[in-house]
MOPAC internal coordinates of N, CA, C and O (Angstrom, degrees):
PM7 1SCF
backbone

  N    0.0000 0     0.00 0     0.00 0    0    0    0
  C    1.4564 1     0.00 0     0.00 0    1    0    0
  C    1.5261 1   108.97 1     0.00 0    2    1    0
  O    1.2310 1   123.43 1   -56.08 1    3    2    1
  N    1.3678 1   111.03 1   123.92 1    3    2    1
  C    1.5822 1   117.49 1   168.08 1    5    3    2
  C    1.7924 1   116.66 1   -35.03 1    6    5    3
  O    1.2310 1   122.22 1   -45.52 1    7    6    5
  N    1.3446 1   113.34 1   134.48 1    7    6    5
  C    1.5079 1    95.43 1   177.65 1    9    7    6
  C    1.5724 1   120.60 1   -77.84 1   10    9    7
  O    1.2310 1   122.59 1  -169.41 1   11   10    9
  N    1.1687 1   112.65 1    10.59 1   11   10    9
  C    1.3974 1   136.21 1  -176.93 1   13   11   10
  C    1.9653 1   100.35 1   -66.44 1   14   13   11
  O    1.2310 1   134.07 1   124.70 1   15   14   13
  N    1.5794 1    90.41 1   -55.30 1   15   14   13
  C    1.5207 1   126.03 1  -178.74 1   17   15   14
  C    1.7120 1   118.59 1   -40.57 1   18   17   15
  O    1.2310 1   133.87 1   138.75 1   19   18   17
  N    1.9486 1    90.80 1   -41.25 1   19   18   17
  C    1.7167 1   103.48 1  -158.49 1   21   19   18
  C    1.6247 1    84.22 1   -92.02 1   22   21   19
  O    1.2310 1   116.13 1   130.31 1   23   22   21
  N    1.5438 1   124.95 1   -49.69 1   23   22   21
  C    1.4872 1   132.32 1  -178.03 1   25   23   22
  C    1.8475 1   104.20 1   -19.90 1   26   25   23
  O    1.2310 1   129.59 1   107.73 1   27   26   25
  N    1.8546 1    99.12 1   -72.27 1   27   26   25
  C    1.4431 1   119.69 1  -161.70 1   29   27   26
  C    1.6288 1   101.77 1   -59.84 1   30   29   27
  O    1.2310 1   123.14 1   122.64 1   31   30   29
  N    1.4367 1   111.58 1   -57.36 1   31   30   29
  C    1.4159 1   116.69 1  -167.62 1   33   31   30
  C    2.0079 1    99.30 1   -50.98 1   34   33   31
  O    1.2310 1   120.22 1   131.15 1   35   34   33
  N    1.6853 1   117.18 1   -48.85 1   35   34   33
  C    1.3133 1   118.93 1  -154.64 1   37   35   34
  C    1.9052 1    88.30 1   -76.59 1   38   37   35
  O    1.2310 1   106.02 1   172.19 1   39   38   37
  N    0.7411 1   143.55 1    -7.81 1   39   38   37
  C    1.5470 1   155.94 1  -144.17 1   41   39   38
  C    1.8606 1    82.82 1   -95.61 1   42   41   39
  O    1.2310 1   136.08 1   111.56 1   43   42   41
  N    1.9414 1    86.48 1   -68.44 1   43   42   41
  C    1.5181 1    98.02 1  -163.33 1   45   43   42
  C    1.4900 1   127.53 1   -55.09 1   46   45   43
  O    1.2310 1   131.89 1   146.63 1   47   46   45
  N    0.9728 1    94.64 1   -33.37 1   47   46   45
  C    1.8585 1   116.90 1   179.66 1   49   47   46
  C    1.8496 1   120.02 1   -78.80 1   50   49   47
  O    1.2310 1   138.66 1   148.63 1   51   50   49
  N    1.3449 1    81.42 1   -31.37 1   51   50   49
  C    1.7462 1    99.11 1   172.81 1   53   51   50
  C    1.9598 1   108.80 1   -84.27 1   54   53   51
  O    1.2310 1   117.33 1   172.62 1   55   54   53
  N    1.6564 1   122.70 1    -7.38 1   55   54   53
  C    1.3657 1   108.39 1  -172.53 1   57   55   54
  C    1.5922 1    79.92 1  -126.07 1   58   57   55
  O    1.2310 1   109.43 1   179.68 1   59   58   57
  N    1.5697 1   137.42 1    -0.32 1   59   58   57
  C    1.3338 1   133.33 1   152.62 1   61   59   58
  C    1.5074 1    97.38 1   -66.45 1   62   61   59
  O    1.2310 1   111.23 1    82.29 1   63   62   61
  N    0.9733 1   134.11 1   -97.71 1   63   62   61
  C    1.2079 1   129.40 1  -174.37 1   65   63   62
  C    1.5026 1   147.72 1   -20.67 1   66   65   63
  O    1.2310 1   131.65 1   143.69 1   67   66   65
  N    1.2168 1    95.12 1   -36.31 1   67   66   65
  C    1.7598 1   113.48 1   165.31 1   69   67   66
  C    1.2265 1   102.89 1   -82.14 1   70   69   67
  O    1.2310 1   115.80 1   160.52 1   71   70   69
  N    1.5703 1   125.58 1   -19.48 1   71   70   69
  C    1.2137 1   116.34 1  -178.50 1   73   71   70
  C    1.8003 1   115.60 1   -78.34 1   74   73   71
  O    1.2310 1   128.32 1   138.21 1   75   74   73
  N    1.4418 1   101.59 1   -41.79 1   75   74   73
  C    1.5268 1   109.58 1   166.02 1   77   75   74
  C    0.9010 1   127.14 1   -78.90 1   78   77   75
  O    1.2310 1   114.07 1   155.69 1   79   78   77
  N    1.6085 1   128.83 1   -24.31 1   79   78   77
  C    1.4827 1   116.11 1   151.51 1   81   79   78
  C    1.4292 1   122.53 1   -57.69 1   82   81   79
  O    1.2310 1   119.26 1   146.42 1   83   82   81
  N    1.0515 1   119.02 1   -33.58 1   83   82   81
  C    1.3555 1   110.66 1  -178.94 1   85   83   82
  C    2.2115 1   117.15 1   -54.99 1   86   85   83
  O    1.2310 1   138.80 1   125.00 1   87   86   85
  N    1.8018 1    81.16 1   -55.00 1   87   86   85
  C    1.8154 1    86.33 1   176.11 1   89   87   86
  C    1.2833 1   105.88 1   -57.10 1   90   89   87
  O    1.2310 1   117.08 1   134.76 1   91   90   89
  N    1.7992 1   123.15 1   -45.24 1   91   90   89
  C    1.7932 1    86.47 1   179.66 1   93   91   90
  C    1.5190 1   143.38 1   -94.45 1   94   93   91
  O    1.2310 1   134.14 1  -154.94 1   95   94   93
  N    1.1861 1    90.26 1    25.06 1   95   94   93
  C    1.4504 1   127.67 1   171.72 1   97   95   94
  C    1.6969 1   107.15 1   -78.20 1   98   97   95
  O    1.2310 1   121.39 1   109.75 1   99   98   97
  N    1.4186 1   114.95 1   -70.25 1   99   98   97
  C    1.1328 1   123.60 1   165.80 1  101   99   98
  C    1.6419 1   108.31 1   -57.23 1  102  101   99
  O    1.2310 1   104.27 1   151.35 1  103  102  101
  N    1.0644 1   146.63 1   -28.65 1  103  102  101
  C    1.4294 1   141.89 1  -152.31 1  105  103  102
  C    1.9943 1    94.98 1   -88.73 1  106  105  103
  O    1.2310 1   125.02 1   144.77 1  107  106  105
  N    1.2549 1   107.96 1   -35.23 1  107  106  105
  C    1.2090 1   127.45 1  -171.66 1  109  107  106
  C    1.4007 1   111.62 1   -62.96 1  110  109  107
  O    1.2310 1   123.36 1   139.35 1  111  110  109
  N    1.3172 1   111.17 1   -40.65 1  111  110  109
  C    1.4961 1   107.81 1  -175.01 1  113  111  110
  C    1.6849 1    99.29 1  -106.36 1  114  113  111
  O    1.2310 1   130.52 1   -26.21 1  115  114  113
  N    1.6278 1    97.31 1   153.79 1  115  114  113
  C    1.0730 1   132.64 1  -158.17 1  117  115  114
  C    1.5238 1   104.51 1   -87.42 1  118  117  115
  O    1.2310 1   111.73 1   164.50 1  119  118  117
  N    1.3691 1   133.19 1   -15.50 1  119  118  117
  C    1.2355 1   143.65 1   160.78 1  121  119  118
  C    1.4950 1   109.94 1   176.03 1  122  121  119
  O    1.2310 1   140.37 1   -42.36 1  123  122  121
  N    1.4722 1    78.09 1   137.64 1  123  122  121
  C    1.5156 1    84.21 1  -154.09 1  125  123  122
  C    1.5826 1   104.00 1   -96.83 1  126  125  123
  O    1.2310 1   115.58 1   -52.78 1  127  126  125
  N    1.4600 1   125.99 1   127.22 1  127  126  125
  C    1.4657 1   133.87 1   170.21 1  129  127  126
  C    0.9932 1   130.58 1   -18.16 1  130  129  127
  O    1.2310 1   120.34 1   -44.05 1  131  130  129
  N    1.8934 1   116.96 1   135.95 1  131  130  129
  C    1.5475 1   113.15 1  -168.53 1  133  131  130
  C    1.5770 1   117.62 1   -61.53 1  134  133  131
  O    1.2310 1   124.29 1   154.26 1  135  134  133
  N    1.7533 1   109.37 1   -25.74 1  135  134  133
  C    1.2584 1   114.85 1  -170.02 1  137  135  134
  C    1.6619 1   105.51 1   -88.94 1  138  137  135
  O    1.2310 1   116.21 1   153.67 1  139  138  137
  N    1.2268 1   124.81 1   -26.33 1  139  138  137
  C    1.5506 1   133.34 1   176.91 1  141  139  138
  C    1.7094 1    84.19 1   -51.16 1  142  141  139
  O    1.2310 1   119.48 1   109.34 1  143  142  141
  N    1.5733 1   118.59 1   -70.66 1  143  142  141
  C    1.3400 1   127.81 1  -165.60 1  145  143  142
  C    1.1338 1   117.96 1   -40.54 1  146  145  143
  O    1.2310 1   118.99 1   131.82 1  147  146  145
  N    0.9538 1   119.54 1   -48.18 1  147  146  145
  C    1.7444 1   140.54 1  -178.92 1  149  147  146
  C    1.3724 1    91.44 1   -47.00 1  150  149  147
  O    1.2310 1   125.51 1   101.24 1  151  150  149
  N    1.6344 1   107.03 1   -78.76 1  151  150  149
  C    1.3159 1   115.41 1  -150.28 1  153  151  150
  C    1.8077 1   114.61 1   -69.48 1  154  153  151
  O    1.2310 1   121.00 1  -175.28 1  155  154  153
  N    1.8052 1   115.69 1     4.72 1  155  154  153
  C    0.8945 1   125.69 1   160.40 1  157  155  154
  C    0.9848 1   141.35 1   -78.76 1  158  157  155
  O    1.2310 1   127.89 1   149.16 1  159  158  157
  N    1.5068 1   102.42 1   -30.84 1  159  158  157
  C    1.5151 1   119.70 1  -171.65 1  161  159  158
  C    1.6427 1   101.23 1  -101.08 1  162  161  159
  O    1.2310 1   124.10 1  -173.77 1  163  162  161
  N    1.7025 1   109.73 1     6.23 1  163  162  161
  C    1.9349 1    99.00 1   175.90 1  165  163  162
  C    1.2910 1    88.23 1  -100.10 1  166  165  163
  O    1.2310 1   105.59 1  -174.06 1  167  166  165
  N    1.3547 1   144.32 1     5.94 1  167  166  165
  C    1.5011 1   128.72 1  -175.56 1  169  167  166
  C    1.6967 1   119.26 1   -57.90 1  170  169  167
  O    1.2310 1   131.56 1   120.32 1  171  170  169
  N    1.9463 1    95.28 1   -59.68 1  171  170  169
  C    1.5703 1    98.36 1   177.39 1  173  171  170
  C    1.3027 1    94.44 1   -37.99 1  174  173  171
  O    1.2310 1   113.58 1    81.15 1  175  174  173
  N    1.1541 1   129.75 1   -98.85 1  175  174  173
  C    1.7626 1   129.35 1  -160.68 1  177  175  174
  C    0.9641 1   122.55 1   -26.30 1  178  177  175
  O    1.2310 1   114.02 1   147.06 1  179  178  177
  N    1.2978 1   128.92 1   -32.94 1  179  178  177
  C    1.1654 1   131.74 1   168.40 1  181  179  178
  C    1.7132 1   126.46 1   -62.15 1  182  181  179
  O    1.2310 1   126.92 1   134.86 1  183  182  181
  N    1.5951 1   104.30 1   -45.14 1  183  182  181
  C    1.2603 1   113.13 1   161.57 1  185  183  182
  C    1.6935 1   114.54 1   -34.15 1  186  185  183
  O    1.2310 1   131.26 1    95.25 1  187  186  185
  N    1.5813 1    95.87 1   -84.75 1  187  186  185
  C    1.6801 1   128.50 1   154.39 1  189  187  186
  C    1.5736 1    99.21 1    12.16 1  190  189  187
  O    1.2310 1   137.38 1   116.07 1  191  190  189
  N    1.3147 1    83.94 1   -63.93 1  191  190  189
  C    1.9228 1    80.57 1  -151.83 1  193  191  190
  C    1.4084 1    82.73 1   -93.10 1  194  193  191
  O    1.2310 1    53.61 1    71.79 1  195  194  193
  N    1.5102 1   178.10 1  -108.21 1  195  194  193
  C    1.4234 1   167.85 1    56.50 1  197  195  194
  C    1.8864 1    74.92 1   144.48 1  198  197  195
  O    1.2310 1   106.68 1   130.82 1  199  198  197
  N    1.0871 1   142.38 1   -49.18 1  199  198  197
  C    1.1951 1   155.09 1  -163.61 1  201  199  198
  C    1.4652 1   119.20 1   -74.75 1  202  201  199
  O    1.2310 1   126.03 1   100.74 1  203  202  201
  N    1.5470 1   106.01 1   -79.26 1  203  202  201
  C    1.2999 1   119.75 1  -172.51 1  205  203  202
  C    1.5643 1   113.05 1   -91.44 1  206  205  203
  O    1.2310 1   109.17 1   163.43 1  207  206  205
  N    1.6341 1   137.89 1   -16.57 1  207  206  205
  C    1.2548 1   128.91 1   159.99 1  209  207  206
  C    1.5108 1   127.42 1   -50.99 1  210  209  207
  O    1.2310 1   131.90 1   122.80 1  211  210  209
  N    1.7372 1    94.62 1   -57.20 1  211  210  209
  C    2.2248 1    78.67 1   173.26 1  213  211  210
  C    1.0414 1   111.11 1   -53.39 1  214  213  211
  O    1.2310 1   112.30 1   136.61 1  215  214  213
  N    1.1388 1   132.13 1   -43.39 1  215  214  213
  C    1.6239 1   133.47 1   178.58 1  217  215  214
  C    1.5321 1   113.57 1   -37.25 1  218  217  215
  O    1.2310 1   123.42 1   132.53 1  219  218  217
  N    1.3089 1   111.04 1   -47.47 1  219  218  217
  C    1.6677 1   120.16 1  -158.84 1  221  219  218
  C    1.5026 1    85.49 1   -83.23 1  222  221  219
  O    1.2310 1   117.01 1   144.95 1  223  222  221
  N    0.9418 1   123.30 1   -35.05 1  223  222  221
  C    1.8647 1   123.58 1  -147.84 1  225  223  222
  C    1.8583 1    93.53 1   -92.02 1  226  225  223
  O    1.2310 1   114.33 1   115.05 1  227  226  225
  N    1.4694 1   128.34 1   -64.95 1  227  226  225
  C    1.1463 1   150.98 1   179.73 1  229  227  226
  C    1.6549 1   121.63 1   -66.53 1  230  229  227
  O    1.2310 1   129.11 1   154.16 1  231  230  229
  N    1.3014 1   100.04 1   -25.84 1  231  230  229
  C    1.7027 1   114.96 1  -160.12 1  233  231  230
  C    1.6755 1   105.18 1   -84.43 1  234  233  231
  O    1.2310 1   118.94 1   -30.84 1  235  234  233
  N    1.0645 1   119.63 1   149.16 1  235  234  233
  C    1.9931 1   142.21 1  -177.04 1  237  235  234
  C    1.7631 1    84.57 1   -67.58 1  238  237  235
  O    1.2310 1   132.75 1   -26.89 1  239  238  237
  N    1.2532 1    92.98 1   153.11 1  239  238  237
  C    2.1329 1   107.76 1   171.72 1  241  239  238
  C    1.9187 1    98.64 1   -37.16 1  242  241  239
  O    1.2310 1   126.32 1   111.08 1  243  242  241
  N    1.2245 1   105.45 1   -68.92 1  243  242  241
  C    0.9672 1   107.79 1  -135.67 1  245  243  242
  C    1.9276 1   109.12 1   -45.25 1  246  245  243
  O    1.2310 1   125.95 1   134.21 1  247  246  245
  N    2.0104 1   106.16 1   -45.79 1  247  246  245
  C    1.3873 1   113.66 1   158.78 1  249  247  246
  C    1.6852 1   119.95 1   -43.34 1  250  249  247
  O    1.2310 1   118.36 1   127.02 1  251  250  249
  N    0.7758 1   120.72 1   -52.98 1  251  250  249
  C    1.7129 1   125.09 1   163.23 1  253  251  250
  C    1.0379 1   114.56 1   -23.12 1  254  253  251
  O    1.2310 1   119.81 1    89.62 1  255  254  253
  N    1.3891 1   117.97 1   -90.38 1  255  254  253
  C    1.4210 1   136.24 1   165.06 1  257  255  254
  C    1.3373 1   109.79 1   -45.17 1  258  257  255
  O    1.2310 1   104.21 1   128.17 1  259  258  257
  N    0.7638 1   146.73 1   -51.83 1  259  258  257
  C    1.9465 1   151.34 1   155.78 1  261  259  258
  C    1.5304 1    90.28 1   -19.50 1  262  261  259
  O    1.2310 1   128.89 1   101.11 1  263  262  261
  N    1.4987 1   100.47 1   -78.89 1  263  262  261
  C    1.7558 1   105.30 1  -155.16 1  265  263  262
  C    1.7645 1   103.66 1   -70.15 1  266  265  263
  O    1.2310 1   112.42 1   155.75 1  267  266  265
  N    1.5815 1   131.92 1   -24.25 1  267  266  265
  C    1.2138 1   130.24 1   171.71 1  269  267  266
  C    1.7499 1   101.19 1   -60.91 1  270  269  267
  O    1.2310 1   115.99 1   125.93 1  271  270  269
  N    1.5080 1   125.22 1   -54.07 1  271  270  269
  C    0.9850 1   111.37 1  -169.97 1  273  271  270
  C    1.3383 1   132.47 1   -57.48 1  274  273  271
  O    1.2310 1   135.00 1   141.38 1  275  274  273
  N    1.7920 1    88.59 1   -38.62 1  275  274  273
  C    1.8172 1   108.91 1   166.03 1  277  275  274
  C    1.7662 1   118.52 1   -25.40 1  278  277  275
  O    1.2310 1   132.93 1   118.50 1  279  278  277
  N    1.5451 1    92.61 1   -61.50 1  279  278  277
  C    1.6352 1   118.86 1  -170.08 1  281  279  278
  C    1.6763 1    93.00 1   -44.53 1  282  281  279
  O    1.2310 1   136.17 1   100.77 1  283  282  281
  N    1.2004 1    86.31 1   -79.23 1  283  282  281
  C    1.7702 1   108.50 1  -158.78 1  285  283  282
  C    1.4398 1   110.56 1   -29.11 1  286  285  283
  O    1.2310 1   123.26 1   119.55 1  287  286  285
  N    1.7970 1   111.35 1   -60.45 1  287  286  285
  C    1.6216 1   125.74 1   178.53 1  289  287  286
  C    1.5629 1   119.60 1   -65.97 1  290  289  287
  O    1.2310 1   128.81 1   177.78 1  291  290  289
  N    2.1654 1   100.63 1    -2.22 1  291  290  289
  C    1.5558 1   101.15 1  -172.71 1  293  291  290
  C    1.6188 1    94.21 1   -68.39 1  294  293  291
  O    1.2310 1   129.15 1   139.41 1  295  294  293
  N    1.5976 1    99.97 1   -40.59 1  295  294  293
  C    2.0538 1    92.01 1  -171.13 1  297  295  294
  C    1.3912 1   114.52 1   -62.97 1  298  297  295
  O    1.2310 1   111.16 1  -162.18 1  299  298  297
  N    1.2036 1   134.24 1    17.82 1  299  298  297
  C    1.3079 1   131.94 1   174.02 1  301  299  298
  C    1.4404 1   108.43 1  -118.00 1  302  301  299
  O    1.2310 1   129.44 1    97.60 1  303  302  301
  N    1.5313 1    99.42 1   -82.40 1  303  302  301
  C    1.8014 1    97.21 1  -164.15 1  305  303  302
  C    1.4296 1   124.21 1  -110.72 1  306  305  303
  O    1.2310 1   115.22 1   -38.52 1  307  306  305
  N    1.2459 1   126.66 1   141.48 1  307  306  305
  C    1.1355 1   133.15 1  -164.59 1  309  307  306
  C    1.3550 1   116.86 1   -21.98 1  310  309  307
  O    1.2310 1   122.34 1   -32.36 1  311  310  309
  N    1.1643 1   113.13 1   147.64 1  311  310  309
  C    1.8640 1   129.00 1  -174.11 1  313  311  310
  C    1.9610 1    91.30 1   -47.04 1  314  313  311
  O    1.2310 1   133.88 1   113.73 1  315  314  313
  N    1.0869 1    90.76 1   -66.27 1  315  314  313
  C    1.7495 1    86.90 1  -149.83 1  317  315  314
  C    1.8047 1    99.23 1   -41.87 1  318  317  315
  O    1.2310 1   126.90 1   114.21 1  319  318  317
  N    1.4883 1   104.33 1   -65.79 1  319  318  317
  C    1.3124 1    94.17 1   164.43 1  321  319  318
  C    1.3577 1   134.55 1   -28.71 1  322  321  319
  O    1.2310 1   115.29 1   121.86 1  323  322  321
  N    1.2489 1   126.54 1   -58.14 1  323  322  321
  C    1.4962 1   131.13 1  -178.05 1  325  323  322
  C    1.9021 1    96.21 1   -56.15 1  326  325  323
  O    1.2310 1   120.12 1   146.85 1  327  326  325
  N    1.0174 1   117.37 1   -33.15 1  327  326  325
  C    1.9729 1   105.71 1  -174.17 1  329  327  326
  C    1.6838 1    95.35 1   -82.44 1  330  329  327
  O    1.2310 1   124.57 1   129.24 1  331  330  329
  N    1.1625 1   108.83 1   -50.76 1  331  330  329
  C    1.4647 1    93.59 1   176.46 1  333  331  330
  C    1.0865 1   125.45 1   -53.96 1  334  333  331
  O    1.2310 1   108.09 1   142.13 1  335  334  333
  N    1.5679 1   139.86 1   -37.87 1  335  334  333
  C    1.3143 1   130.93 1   174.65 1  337  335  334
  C    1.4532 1   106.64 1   -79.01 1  338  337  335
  O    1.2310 1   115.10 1   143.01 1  339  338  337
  N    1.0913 1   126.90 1   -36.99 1  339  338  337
  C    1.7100 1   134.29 1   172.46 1  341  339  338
  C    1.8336 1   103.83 1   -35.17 1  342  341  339
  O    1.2310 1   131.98 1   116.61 1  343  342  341
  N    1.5168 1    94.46 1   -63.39 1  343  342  341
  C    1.6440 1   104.11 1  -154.85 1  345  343  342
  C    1.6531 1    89.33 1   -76.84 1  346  345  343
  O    1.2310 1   110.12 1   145.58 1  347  346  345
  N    1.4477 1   136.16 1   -34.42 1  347  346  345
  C    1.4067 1   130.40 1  -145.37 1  349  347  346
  C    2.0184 1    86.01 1   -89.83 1  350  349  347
  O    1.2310 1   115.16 1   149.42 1  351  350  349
  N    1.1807 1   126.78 1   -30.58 1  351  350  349
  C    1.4763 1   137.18 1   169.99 1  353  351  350
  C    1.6329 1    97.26 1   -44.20 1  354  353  351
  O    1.2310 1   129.12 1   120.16 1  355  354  353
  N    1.4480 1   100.02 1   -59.84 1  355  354  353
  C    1.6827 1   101.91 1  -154.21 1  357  355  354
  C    1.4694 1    96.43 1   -68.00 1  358  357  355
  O    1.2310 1   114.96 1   124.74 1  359  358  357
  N    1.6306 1   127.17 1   -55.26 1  359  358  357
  C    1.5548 1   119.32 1  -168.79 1  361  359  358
  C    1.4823 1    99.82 1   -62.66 1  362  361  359
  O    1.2310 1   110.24 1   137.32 1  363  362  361
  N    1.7135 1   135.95 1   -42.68 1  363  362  361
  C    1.3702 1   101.42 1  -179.67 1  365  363  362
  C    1.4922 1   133.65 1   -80.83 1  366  365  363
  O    1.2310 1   129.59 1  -173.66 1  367  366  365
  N    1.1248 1    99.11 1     6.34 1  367  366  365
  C    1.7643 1   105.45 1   165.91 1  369  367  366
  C    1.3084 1   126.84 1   -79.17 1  370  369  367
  O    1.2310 1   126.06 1   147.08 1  371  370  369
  N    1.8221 1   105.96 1   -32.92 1  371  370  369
  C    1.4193 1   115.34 1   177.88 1  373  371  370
  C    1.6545 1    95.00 1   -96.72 1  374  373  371
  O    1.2310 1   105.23 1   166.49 1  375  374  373
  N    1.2001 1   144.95 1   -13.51 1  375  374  373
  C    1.7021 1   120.01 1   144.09 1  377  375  374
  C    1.1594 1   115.08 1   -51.85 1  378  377  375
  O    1.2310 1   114.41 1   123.65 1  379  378  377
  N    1.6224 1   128.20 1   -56.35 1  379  378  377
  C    1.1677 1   122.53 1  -160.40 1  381  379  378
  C    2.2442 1   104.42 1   -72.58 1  382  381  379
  O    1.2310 1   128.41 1  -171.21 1  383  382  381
  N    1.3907 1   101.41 1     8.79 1  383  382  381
  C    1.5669 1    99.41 1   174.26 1  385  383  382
  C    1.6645 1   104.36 1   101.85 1  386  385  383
  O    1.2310 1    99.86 1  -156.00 1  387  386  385
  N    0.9370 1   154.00 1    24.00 1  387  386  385
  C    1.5768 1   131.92 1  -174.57 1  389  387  386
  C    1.2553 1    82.70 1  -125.16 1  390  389  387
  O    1.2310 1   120.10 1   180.00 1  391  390  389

């Protein structure tokens, strides 16, 4: 097996696992802490930005403007929408070459 093979598979089994330890960790307690909570619910964002900053900082116009437009149309219309016009901005700018 390619070691490419053992990398992905040991990757996969290692973010299964943290994933189920975590629920029976959480399943265990009887209510779970205001500050546990907190610090659960800042993760998405955290991702978010772990995500889309090198991009903004590192990234060609066209990602820029992609992820500025993202922002702007987030205060209006629904998420899914806002990635679809975000991401469908960025591929037709880099067809049309920029």
């Amino acid at each position: 097996m390619n070691e490419i093979w053992w990398v992905a598979l040991f990757g996969g089994l290692l973010t299964y696992a943290t994933r189920f330890g975590g629920h029976l960790l959480l399943a265990r307690m009887e209510r779970i802490p205001s500050r546990l909570e907190a610090a659960l619910n800042a993760v998405p964002a955290a991702v978010l930005t772990t995500i889309v900053v090198p991009t903004l900082v590192s990234g060609a116009w066209p990602e820029r403007i992609g992820i500025l437009l993202a922002a702007v149309l987030s205060l209006r219309l629904p998420m899914l929408v806002t990635i679809a016009i975000g991401t469908g901005f960025v591929v037709a700018a880099r067809a049309l070459g920029y």
